[in-house]
C-alpha positions in Angstrom: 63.0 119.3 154.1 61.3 120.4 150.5 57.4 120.3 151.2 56.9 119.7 147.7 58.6 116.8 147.6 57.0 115.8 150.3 54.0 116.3 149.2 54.4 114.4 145.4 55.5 111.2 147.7 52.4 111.8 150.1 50.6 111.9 147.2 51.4 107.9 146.0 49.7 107.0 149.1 46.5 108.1 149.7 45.8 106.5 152.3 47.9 108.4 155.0 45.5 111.7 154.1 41.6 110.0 153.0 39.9 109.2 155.9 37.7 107.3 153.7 40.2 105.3 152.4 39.7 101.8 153.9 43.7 101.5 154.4 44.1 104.6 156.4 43.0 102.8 159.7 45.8 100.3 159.1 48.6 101.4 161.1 51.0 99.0 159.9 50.4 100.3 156.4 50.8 103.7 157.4 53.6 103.2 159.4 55.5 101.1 156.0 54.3 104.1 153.5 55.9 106.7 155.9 59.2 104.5 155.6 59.1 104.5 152.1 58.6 108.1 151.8 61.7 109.1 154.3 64.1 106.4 152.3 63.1 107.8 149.2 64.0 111.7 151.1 67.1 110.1 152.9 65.6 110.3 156.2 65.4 108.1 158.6 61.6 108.7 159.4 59.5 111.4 158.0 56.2 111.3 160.3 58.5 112.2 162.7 60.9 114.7 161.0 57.4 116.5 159.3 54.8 115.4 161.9 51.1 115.5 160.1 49.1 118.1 162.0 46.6 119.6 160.7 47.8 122.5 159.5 50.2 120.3 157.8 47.1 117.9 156.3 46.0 121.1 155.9 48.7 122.1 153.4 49.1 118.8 151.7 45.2 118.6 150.9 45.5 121.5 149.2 47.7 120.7 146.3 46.1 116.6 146.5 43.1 118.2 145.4 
């Protein structure tokens, strides 16, 4: 999987990364956004093919910033 694409998609949904963000406690909206993001990467799922741990977030935040 290309983390940079990852990260460009990640970045149309801030939500799944701001914790201020008053979407990011919606799990249904999370769930939909991480859809989106693996049909646009041709997978099935990406939360579960690139998991957000931290030092994932960790990576991400970096270039959202």
């Amino acid at each position: 999987m290309n983390e940079e694409e990852l990260i460009v998609h990640v970045q149309s949904y801030p939500f799944l990364y701001d914790l201020t963000d008053a979407r990011y406690s919606n799990t249904l909206i999370r769930e939909t956004a991480w859809e989106e993001i693996g049909h646009k990467m041709k997978h099935k799922v990406a939360q579960k093919t690139f998991p957000l741990t931290y030092e994932n977030i960790c990576k991400i935040s970096f270039y959202l910033v």
